[in-house]
DOKOLDREN-921042 format. One line per 4 residues: number of its first residue (from 1); for each residue x, y, z of N, C-alpha, C. Coordinates in steps of 0.001 Angstrom, whole numbers, plus 500000, padded with zeros to 6 digits. Each point is the difference from the previous one (the first is absolute). Layout:
NUM	X Y Z X Y Z X Y Z; ...
This chain:
1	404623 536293 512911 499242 500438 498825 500534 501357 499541; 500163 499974 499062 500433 501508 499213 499021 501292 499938; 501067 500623 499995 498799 501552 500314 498708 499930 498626; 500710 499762 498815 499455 499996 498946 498628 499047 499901
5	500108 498493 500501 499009 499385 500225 498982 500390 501613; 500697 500570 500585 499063 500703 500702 498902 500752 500123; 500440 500764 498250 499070 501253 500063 498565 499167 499006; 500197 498523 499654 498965 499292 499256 498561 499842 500494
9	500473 500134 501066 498732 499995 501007 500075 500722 501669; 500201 501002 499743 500451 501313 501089 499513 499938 501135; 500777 499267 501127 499255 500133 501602 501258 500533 500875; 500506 501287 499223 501538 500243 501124 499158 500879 500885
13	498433 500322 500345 499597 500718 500909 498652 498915 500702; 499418 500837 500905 498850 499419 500729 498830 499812 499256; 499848 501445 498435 499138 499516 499927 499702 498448 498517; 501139 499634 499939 500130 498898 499309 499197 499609 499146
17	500129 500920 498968 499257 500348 498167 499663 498924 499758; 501698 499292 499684 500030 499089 499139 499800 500229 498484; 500183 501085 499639 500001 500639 498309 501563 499889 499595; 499673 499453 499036 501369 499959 498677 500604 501131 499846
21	500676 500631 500794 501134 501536 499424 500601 499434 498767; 500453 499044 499796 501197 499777 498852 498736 499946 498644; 498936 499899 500348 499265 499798 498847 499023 501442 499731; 500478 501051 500815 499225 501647 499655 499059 500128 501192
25	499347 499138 500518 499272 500251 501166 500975 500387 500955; 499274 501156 501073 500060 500905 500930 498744 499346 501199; 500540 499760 501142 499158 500332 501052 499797 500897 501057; 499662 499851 501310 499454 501022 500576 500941 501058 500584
29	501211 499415 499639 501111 501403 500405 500143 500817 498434; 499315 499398 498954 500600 500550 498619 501387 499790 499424; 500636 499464 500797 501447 499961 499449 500091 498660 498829; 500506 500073 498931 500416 499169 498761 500911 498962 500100
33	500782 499852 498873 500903 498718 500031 501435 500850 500576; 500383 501430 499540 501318 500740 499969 499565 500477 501108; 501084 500470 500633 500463 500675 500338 499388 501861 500208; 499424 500754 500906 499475 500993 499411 500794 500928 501612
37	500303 501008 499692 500183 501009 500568 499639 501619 499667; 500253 500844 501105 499415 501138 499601 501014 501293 500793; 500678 499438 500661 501491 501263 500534 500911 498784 500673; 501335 500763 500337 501253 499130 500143 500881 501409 500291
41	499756 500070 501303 500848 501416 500233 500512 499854 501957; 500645 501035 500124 500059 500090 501434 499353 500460 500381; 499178 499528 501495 499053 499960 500493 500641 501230 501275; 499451 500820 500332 499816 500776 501372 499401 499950 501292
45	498538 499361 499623 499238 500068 500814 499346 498623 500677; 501269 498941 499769 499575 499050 500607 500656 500028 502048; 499742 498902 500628 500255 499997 501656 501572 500664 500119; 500558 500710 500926 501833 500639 499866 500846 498825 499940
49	499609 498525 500098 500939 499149 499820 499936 499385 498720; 498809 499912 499024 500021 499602 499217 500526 501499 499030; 499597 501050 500255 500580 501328 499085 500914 500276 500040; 500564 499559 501269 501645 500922 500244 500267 501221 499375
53	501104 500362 499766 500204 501317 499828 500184 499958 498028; 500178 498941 499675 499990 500345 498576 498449 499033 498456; 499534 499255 501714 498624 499728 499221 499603 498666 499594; 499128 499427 499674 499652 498810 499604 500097 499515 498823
57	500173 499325 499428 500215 499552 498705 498588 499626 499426; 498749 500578 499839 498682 499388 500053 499444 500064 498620; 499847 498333 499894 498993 499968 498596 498894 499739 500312; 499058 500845 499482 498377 499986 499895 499392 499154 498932
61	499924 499124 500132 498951 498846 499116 498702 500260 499752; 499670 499328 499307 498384 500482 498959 499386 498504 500625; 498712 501141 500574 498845 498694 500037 500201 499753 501753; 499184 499128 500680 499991 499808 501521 498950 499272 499732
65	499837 498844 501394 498845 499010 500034 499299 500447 501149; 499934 501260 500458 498712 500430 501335 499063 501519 499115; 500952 500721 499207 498727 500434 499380 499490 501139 500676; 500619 500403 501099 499226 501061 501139 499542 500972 499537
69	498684 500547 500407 499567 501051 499640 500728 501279 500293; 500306 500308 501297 500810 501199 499774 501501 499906 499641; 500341 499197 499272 501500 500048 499129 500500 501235 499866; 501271 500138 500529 500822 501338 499122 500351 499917 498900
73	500519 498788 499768 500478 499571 498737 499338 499011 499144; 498793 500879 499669 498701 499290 499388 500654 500014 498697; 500505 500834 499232 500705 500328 498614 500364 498680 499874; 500906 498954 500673 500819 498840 499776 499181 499049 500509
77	499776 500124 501344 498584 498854 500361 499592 499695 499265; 498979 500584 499536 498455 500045 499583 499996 499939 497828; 500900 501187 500292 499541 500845 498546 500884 499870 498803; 501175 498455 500459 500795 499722 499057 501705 500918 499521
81	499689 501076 500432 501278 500790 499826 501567 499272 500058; 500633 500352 499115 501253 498976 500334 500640 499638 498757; 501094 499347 500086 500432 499584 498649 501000 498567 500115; 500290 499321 499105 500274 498391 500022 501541 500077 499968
85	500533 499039 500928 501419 499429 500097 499569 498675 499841; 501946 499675 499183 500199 498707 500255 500616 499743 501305; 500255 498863 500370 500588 499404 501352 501337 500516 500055; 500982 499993 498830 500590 500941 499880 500774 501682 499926
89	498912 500760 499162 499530 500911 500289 500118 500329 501775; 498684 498898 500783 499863 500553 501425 501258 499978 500582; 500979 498826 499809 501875 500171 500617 500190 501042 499757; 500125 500279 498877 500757 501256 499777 499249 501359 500867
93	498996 499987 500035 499005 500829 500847 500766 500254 501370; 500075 498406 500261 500082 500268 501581 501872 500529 500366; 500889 499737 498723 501143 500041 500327 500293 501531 499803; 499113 500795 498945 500106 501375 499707 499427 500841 501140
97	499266 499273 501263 499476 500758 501496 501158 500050 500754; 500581 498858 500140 501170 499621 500548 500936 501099 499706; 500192 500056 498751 501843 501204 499817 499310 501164 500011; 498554 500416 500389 499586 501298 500341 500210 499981 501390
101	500429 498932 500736 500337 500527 501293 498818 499068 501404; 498852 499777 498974 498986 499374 500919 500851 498954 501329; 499000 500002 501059 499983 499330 500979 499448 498403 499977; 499419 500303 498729 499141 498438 500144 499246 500019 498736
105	499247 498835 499211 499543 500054 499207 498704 499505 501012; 498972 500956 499546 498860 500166 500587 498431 499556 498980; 499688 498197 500261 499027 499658 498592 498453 500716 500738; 499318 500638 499296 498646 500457 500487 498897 499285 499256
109	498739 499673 500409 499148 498743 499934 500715 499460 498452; 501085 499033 500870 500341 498723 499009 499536 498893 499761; 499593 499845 500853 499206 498791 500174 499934 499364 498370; 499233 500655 499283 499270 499252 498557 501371 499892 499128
113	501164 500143 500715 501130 499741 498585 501606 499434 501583; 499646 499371 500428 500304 498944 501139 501218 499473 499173; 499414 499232 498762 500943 498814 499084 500788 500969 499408; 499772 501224 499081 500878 500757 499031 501013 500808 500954
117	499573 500120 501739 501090 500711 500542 501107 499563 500603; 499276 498532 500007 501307 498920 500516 500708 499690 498612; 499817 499831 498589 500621 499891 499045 501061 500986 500420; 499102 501108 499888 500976 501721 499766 501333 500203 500997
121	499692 499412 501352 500908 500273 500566 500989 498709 500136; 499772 499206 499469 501002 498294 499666 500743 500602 498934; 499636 500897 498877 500834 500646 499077 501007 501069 500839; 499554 500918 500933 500797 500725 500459 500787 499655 501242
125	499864 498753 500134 500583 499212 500782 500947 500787 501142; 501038 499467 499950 501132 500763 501521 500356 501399 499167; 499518 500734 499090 500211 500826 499619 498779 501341 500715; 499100 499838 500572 499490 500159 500858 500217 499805 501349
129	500510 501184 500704 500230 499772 501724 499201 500646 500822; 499058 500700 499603 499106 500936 500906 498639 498889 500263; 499460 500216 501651 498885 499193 499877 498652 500444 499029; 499432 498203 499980 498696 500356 499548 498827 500321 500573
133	499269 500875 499696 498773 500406 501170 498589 499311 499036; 498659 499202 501044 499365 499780 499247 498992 500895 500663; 499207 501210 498925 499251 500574 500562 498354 499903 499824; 499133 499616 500715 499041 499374 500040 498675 500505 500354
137	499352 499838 499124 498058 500001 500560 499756 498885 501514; 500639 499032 500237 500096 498704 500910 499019 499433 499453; 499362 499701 499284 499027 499102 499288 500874 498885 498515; 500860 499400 501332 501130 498791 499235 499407 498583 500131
141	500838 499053 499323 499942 498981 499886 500831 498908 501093; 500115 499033 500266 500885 499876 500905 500882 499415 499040; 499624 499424 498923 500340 498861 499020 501321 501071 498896; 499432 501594 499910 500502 500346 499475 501575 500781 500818
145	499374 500476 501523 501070 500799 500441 501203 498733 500102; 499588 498863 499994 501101 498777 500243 500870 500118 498628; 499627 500253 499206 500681 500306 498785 500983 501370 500226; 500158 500461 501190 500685 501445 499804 501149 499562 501136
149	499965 498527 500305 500708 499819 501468 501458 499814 499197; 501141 501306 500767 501180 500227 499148 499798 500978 499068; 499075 501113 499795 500052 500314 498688 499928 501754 500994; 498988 499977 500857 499570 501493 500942 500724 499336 501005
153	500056 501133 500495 501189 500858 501536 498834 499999 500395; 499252 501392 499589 498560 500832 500989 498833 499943 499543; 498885 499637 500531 498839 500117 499955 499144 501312 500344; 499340 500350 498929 499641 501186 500784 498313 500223 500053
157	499440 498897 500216 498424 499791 499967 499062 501075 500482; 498823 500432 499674 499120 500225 500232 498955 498796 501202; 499513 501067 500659 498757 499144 501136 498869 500675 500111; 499242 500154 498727 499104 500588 500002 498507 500144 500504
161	500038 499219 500109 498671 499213 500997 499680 498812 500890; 499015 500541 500983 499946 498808 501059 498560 499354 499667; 499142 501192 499427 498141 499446 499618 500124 499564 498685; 499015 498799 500027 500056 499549 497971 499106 500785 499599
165	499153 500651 500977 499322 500414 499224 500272 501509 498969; 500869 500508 501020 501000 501254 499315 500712 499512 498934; 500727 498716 500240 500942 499759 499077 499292 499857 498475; 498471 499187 500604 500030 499850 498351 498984 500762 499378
169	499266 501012 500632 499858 501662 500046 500728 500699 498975; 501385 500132 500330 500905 500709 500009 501197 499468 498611; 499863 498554 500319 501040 499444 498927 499919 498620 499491; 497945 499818 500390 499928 498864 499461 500396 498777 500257
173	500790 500242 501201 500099 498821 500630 500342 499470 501449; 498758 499144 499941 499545 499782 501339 500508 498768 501311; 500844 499926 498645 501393 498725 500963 501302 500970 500316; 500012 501082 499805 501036 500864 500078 501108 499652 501380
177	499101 500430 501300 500836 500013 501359 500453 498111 500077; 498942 499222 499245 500598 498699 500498 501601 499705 498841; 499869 500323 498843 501038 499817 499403 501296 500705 500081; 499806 501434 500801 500741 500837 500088 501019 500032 501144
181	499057 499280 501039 500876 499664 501456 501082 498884 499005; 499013 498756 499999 500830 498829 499464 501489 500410 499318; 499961 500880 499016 500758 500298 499404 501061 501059 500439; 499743 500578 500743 500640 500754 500772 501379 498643 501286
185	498541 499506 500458 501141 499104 500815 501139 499391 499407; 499573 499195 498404 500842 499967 499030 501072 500962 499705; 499644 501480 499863 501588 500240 500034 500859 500411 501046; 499336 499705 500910 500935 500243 501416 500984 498598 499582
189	499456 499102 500005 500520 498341 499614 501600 500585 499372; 499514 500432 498930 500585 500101 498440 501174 501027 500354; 499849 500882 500729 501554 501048 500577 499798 500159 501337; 499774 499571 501191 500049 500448 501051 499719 501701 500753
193	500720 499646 500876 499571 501385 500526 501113 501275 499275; 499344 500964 500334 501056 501182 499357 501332 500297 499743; 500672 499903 499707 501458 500571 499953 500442 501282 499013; 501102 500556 500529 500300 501631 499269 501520 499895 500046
197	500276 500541 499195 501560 500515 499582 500555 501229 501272; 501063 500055 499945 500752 501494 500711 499236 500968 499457; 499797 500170 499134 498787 501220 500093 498755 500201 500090; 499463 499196 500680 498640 499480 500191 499013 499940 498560
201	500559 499588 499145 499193 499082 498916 499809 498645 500021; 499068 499804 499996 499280 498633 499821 500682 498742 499503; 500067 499329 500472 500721 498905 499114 498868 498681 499671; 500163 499444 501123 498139 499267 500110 499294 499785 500649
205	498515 499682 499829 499003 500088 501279 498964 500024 499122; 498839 500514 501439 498985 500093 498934 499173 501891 501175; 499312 501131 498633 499502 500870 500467 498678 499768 499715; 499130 499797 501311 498562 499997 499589 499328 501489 499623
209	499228 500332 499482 499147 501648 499325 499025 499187 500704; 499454 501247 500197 498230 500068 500342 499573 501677 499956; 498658 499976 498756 499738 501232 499730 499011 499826 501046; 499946 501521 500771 498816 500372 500485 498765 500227 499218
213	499250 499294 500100 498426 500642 498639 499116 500656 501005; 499356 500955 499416 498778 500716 500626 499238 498993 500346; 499415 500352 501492 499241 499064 500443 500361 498996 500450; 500706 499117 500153 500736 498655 500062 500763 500179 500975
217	500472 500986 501245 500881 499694 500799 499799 499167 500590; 498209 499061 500138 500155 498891 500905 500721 498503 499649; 499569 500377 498616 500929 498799 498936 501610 500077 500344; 500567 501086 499443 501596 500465 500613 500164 498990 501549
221	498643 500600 500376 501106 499369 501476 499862 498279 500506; 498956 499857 499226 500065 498170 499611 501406 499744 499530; 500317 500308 499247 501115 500112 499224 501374 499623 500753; 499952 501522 500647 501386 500277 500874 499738 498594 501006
225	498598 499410 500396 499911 499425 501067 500490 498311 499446; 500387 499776 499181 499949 498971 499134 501734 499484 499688; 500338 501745 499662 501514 499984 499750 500950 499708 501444; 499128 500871 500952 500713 499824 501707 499885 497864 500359
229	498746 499575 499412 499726 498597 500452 500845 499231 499490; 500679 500660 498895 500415 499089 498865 502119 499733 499865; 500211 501281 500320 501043 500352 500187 500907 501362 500585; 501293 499420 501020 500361 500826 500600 500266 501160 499517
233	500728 501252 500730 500554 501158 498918 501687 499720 499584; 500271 499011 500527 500822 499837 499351 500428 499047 498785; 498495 499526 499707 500218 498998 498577 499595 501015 498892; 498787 501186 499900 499793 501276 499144 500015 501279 500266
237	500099 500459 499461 499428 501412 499873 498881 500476 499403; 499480 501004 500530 498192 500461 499341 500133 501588 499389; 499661 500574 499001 499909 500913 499783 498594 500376 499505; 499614 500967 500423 498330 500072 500560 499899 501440 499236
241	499229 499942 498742 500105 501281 498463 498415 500706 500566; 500414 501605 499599 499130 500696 500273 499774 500773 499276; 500264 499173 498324 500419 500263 498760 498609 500600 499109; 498631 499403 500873 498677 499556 499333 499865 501346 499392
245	499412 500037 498538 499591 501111 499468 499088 499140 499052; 498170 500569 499687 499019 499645 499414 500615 500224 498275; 500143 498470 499890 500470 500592 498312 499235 498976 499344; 499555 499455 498570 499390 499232 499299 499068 499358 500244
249	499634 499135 500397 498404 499947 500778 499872 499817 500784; 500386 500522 500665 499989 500370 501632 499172 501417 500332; 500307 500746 498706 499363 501600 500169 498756 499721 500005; 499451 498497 499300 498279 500186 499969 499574 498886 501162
253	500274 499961 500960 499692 499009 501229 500210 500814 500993; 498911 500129 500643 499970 500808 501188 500912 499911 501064; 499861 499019 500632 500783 499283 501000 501904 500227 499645; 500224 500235 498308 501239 500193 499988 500669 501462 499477
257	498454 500773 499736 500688 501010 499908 500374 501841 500321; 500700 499309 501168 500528 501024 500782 501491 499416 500619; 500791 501089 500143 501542 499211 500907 499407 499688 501101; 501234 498873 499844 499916 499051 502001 500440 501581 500875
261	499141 499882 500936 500414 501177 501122 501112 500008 500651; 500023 500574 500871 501632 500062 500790 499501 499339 501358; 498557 499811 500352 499920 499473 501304 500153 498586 499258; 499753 500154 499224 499593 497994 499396 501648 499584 500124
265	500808 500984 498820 501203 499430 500228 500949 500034 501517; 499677 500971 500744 500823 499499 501176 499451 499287 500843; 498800 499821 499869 499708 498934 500542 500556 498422 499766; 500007 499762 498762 500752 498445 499533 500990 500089 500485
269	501041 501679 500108 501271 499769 500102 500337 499699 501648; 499354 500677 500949 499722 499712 501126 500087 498251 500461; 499495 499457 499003 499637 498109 499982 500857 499762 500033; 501169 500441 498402 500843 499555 499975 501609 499838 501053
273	500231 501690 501026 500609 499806 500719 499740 499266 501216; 498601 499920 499932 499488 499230 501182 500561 498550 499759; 500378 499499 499052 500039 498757 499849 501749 499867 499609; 500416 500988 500363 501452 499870 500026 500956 500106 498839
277	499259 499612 498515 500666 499878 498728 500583 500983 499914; 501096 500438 499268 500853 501220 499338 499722 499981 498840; 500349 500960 499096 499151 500008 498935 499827 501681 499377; 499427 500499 499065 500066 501146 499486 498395 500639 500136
281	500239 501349 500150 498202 500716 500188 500444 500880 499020; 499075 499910 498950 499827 501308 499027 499624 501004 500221; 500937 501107 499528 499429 500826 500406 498308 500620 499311; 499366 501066 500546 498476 500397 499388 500045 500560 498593
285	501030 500419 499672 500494 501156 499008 500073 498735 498892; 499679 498762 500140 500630 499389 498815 498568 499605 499470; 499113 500164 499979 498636 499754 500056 499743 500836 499026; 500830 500162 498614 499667 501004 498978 500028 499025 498284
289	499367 500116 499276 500399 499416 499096 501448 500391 498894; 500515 501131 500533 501188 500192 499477 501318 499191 500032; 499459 498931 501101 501088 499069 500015 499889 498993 499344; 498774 499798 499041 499640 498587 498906 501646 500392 498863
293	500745 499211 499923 500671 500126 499211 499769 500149 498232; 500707 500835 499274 499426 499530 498753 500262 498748 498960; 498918 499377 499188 499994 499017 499639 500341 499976 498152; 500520 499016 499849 500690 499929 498230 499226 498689 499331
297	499685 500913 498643 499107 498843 498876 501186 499167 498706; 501204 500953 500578 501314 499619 499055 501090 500155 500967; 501035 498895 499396 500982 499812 500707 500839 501307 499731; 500529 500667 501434 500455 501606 499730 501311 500204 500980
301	500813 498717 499845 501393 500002 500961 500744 499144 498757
């Protein structure tokens, strides 16, 4: 089925609208019939294998289907910010990251434009040699990540929750940990275990995230306890963010607003060596909102 008849009745996510994009309706991620982005730059501050020394190639997409309350990047989430490519247009996007030097073209919650990025990169065909990274909320499809098999190198999912009741608290949805494992196992499927270049950049695999949230280290360690049941350390890697800062509505919920502590976070991290994975620990210092990148309402490259 074509990307185009796809978007007639929209289920490339879990929560499976079923609204007409090609006909002006928007569902619960907000994203349209085009194409929408909101930066396309080199990235710094992603894991040292996906950043390497000269950066990520990362486009930020408009719109997401979890919705989280404490979003950093509520501006594009939530609040529409962004501006429209063609499928075209996005080639050229991804080939102008490329001769800046990028390590990888890095998609951030793509999810809602699945069909226009497989167009985009069938246009930029073997003219493109850097991997693709898919970077993720983990609240996928299985139906849809099968559509990416050949298309991503790296996965770079989110595991945000182990309680539904947090999840759908928090992002509305309360099938979260069951769709998120599923899909996760899916892209282990889809690239195997890790691999890196002579200079220890990434080539493919998959990096699991898990934010520490205030309060929740018992959730975290469901989590970690789930990832140890599930798979060895040598099929992933975990990188465990200590990124949390109370921003958008999160500032008016008690429970979320204050930073995750330092006992909370070394505590998860503690789990995590306990359980053998390798993997990245953020440092505390990154727990500032100065690292929200800035976001574009016009195309400005």
């Amino acid at each position: 089925m074509s990307g185009v008849v796809l978007l007639n009745s929209c289920k490339l996510c879990p929560r499976n609208c079923s609204v007409n994009r090609n006909d002006g309706k928007i569902g619960f991620c907000k994203a349209g019939a085009k194409v929408r982005i909101a930066r396309a730059d080199l990235h710094m501050w992603e894991e040292p294998p996906i950043s390497g020394t000269k950066g990520s190639g990362t486009v930020f997409f408009s719109g997401c289907n979890l919705q989280c309350c404490f979003c950093q990047n509520h501006e594009i989430s939530a609040e529409g910010k962004g501006f429209e490519l063609s499928a075209s247009e996005l080639a050229e996007t991804f080939l102008m990251l490329q001769d800046k030097g990028a390590h990888n073209i890095n998609l951030v919650t793509a999810a809602p434009y699945v069909p226009h990025i497989i167009e985009a990169l069938d246009i930029a065909g073997d003219k493109l040699t850097i991997p693709v990274v898919y970077n993720s909320g983990g609240y996928e499809s299985i139906e849809t990540l099968e559509m990416l098999r050949g298309y991503v190198d790296i996965f770079l999912p989110d595991l945000k929750y182990y309680s539904s009741e947090l999840s759908s608290e928090y992002s509305g949805a309360g099938d979260y940990f069951e769709r998120a494992t599923r899909a996760l196992i899916k892209m282990h499927e889809l690239v195997g275990s890790p691999q890196f270049d002579e200079n220890g950049i990434m080539k493919r695999g998959v990096i699991v995230r898990h934010l520490v949230l205030p309060g929740c280290r018992h959730d975290s360690a469901k989590i970690i306890g789930w990832l140890a049941d599930n798979f060895t350390p040598q099929e992933i890697l975990v990188s465990l963010m200590s990124q949390y800062v109370p921003m958008y509505k999160a500032k008016d919920i008690k429970a979320l607003s204050r930073r995750t502590s330092t006992f909370e976070y070394e505590y998860v991290c503690r789990l995590v060596e306990g359980c053998g994975f390798d993997g990245f620990f953020q440092q505390r210092s990154a727990a500032e909102d100065k690292y929200v990148p800035e976001f574009y309402d016009k195309k400005y490259y």
